[in-house]
C-alpha atoms as an extended CHARMM CRD file, in Angstrom:
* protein
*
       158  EXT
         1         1  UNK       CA              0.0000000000        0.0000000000        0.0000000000  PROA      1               0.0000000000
         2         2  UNK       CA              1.5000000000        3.1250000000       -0.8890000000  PROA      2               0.0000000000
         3         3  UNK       CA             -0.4310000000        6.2890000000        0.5200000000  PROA      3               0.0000000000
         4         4  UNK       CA              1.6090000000        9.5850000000        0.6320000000  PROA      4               0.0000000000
         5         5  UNK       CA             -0.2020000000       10.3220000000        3.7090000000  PROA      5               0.0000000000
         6         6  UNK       CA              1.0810000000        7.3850000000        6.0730000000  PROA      6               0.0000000000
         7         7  UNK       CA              4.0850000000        8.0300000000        4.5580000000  PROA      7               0.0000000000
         8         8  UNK       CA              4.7330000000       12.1320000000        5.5570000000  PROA      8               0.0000000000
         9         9  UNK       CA              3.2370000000       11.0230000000        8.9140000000  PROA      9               0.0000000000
        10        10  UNK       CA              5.7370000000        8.3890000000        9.4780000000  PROA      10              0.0000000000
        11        11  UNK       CA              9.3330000000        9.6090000000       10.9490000000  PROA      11              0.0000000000
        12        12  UNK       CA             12.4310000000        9.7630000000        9.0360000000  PROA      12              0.0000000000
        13        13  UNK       CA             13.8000000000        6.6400000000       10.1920000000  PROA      13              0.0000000000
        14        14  UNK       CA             10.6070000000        4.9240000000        8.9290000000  PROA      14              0.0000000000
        15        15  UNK       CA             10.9500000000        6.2290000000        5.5180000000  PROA      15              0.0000000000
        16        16  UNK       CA             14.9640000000        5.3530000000        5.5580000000  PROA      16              0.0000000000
        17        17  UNK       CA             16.6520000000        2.0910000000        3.6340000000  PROA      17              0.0000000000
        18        18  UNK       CA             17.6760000000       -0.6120000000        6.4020000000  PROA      18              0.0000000000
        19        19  UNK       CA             21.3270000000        0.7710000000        6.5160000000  PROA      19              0.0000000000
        20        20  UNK       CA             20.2720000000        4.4820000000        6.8130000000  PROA      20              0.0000000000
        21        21  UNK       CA             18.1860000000        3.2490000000       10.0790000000  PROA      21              0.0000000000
        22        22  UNK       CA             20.8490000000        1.1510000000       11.5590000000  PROA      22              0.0000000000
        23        23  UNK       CA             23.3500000000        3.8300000000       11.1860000000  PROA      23              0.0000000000
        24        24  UNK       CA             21.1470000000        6.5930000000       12.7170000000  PROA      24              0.0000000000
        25        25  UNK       CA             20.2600000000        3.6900000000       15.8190000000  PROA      25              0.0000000000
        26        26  UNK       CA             24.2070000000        3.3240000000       16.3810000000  PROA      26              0.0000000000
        27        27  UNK       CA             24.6810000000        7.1340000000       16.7610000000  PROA      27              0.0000000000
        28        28  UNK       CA             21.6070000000        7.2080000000       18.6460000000  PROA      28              0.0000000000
        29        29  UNK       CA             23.1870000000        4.6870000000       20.8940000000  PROA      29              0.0000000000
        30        30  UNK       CA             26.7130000000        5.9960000000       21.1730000000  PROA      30              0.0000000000
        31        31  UNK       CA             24.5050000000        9.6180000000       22.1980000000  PROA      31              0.0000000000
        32        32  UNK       CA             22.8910000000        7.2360000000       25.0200000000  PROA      32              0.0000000000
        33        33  UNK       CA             25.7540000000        5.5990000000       26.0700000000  PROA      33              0.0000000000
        34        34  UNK       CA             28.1190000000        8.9330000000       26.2280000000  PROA      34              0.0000000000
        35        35  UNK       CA             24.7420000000       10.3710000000       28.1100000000  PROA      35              0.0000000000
        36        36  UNK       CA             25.4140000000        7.6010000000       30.7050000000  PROA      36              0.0000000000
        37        37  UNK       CA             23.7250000000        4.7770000000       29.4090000000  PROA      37              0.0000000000
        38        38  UNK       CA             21.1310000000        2.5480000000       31.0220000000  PROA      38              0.0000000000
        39        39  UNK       CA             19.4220000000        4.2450000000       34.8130000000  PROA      39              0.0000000000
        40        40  UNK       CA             20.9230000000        7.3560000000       33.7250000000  PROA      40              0.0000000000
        41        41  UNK       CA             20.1530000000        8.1100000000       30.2590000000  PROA      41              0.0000000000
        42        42  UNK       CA             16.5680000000        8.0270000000       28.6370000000  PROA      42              0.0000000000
        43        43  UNK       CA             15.5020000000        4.9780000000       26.4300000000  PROA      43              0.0000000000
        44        44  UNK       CA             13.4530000000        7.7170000000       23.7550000000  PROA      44              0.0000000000
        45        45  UNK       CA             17.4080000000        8.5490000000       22.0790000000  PROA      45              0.0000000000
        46        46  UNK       CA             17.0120000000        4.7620000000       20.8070000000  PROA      46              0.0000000000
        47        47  UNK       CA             12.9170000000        3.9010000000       21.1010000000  PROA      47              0.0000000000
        48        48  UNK       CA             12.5980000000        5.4300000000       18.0060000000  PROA      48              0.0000000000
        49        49  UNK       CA             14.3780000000        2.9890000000       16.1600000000  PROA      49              0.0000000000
        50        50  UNK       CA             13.3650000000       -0.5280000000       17.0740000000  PROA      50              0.0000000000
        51        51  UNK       CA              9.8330000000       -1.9710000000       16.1380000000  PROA      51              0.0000000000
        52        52  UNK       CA              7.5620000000       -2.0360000000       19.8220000000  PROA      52              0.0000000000
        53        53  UNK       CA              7.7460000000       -5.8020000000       19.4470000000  PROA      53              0.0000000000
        54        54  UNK       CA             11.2900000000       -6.0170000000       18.6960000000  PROA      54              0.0000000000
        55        55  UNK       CA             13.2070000000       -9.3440000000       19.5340000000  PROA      55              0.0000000000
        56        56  UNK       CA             16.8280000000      -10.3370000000       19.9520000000  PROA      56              0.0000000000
        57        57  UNK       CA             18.4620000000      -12.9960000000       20.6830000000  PROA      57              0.0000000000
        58        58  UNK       CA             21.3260000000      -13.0710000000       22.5880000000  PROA      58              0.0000000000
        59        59  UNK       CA             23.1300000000      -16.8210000000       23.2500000000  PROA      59              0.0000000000
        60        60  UNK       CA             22.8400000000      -18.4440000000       26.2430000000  PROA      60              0.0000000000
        61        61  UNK       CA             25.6930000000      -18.9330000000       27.1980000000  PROA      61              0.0000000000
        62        62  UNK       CA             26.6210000000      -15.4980000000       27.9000000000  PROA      62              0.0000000000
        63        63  UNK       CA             25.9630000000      -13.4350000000       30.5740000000  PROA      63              0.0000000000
        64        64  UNK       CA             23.3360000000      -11.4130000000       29.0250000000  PROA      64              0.0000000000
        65        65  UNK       CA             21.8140000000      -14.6930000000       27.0590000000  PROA      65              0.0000000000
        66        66  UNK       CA             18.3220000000      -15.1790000000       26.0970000000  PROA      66              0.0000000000
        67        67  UNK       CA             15.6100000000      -13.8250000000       24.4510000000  PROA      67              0.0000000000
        68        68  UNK       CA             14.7930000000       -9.6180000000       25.1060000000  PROA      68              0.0000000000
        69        69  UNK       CA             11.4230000000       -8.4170000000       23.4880000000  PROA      69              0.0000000000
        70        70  UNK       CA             10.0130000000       -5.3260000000       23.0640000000  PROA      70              0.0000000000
        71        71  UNK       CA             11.1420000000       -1.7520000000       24.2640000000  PROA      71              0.0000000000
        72        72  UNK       CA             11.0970000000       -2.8860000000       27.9090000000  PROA      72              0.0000000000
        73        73  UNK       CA             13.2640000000       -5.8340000000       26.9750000000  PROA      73              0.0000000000
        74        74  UNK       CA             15.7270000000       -4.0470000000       24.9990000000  PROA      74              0.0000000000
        75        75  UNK       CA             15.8550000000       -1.6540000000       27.8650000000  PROA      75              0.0000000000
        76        76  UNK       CA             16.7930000000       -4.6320000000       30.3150000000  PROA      76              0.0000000000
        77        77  UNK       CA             19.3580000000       -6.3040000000       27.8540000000  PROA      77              0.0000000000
        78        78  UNK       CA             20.7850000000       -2.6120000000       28.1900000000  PROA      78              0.0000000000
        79        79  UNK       CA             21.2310000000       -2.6140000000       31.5100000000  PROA      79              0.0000000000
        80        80  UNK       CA             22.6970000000       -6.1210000000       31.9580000000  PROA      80              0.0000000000
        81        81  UNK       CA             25.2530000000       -5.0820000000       29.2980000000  PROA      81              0.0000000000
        82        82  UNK       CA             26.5660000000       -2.3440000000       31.1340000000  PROA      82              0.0000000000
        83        83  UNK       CA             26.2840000000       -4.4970000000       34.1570000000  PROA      83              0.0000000000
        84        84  UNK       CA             28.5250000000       -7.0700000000       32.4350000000  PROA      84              0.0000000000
        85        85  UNK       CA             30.8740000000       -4.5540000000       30.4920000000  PROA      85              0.0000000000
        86        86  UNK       CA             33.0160000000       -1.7320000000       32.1760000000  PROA      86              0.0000000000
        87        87  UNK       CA             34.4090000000       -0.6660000000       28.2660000000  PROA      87              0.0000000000
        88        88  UNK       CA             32.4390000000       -2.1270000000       25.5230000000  PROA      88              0.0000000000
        89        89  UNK       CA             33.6770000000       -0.2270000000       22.2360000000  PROA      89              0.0000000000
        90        90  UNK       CA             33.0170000000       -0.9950000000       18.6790000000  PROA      90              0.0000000000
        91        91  UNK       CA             36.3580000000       -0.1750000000       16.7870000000  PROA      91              0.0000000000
        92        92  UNK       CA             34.8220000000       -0.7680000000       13.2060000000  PROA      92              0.0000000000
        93        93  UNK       CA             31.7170000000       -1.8410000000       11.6820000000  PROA      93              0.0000000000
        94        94  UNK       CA             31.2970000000       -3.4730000000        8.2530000000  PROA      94              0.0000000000
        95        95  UNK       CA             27.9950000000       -3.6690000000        6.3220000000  PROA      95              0.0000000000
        96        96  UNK       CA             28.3610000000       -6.8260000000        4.3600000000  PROA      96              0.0000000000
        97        97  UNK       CA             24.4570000000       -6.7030000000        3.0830000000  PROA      97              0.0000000000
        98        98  UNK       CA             22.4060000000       -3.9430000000        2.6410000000  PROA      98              0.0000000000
        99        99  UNK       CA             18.9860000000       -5.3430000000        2.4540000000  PROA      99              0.0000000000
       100       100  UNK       CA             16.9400000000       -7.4940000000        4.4780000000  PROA      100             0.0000000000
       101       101  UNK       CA             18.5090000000       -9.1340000000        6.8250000000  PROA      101             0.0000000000
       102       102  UNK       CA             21.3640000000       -6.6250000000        6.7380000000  PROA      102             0.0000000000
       103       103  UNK       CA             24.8300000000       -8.2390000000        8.0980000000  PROA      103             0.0000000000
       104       104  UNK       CA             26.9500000000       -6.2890000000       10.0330000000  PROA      104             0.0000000000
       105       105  UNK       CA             29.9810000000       -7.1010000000       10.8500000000  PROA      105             0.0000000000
       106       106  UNK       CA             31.7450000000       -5.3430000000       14.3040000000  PROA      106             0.0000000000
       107       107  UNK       CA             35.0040000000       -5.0270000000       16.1820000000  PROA      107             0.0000000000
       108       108  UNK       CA             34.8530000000       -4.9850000000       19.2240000000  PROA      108             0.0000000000
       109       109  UNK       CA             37.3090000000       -4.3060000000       22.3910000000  PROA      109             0.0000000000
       110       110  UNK       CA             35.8480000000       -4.7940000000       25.9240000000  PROA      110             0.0000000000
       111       111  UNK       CA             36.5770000000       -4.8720000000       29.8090000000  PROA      111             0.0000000000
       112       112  UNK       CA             34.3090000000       -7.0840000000       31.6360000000  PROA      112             0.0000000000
       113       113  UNK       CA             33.2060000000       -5.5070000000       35.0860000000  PROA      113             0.0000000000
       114       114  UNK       CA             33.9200000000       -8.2370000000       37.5230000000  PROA      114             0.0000000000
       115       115  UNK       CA             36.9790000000       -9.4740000000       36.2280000000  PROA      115             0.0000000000
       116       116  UNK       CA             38.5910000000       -6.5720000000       34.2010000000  PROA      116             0.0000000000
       117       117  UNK       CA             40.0530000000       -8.8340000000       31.8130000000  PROA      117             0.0000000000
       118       118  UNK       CA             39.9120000000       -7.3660000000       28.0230000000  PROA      118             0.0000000000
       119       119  UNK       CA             39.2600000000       -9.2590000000       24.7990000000  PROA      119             0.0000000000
       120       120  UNK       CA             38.7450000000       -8.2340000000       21.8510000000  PROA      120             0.0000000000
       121       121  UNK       CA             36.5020000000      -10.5200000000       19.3440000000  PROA      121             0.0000000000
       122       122  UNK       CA             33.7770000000      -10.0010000000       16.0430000000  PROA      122             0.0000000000
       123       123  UNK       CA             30.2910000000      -10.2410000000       16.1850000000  PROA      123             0.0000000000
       124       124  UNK       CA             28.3160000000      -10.5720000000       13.0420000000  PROA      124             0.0000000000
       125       125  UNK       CA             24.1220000000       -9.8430000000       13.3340000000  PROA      125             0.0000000000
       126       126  UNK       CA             22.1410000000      -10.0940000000       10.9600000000  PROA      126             0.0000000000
       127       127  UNK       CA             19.0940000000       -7.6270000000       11.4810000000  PROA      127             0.0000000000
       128       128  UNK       CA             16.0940000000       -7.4380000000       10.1120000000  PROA      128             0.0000000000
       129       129  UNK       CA             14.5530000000       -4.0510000000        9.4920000000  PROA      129             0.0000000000
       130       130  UNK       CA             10.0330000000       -3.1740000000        8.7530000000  PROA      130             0.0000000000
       131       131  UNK       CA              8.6240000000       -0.1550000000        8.1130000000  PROA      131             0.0000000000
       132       132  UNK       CA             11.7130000000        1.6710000000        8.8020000000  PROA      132             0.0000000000
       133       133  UNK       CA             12.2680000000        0.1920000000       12.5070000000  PROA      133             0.0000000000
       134       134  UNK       CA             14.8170000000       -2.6540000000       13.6700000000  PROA      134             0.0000000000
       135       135  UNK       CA             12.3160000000       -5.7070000000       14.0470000000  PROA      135             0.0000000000
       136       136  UNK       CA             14.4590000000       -8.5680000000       14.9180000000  PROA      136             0.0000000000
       137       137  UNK       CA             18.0270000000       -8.6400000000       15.5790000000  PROA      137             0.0000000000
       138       138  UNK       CA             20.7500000000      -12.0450000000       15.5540000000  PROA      138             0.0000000000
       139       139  UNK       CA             24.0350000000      -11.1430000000       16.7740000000  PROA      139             0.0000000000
       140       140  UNK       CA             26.8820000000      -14.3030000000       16.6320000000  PROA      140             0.0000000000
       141       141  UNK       CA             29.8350000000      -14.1390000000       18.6030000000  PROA      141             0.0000000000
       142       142  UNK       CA             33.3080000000      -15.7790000000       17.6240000000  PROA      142             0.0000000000
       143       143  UNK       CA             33.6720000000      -17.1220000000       20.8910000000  PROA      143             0.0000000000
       144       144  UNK       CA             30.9150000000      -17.3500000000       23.2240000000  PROA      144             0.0000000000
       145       145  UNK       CA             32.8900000000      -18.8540000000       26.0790000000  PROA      145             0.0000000000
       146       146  UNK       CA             35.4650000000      -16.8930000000       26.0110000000  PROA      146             0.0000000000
       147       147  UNK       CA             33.0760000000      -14.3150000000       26.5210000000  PROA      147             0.0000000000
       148       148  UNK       CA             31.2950000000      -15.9960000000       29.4040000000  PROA      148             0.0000000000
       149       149  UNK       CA             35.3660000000      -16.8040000000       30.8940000000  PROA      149             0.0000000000
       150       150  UNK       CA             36.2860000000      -13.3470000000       31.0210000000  PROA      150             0.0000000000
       151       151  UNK       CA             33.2930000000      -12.1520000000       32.6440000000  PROA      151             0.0000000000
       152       152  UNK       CA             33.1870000000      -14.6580000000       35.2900000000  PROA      152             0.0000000000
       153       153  UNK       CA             35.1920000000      -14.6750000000       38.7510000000  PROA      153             0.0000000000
       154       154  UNK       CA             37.4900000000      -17.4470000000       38.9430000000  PROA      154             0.0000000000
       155       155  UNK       CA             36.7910000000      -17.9920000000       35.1480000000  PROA      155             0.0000000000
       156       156  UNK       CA             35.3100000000      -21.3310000000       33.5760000000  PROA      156             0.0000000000
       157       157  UNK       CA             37.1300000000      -24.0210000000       32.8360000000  PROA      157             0.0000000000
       158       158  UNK       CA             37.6970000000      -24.0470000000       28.7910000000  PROA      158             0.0000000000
């Protein structure tokens, strides 16, 4: 259905390719993040960007694994992040396809909280983007227990 209408009612990140609204939800999140993240920042920088029923899926076996749905959820998975991570940077970030599911593929460098051990590791997600909002989101993780290692006291065995 294409009604002019919906569409000047609808905000710019609903009218924006897949790429153009994960890049504006990364700066939105980097604006959230610098403004002190998760209990201190507000939610509405990054709201606007994912769909209200928004899932991701996180694996289990870290220590922010499972399944996070909607804004509340997301909100929660935030919060456990920074919870888990003292530094969690993203060094570089690759689009490897543009359309739906877009793959991205990130650097990342992080210090876990309890431990302060560093690591630095990939993550590719493919991310699935209607009506101009992130619906569903996939992220996979080189190494998922060195992950869960570094953030654990004592560490796993491996």
């Amino acid at each position: 259905m294409n009604d002019p209408d919906r569409q000047e009612a609808l905000p710019d990140c609903e009218r924006s390719a897949p790429v153009a609204v994960l890049k504006g939800m990364y700066a939105a999140e980097s604006r959230y993040l610098a403004a002190g993240g998760p209990g201190k920042a507000d939610f509405a920088t990054l709201a606007p960007f994912f769909a209200p029923d928004v899932v991701l899926f996180q694996a289990e076996g870290l220590p922010y694994g499972g399944i996070w749905r909607g804004h509340e959820g997301l909100e929660r998975f935030f919060l456990v992040m920074s919870e888990t991570w003292e530094v969690f940077d993203m060094l570089s970030q690759e689009f490897l396809a543009t359309e739906n599911p877009v793959v991205v593929r990130t650097h990342v460098h992080a210090r876990a909280r309890a431990t302060g051990r560093e690591l630095d590791f990939p993550i590719l997600q493919t991310i699935t983007v209607v009506e101009g909002r992130i619906a569903e989101v996939h992220p996979f993780y080189w190494d998922t227990a060195a992950i869960a290692r570094a953030c654990a006291h004592g560490g796993l065995a491996g």
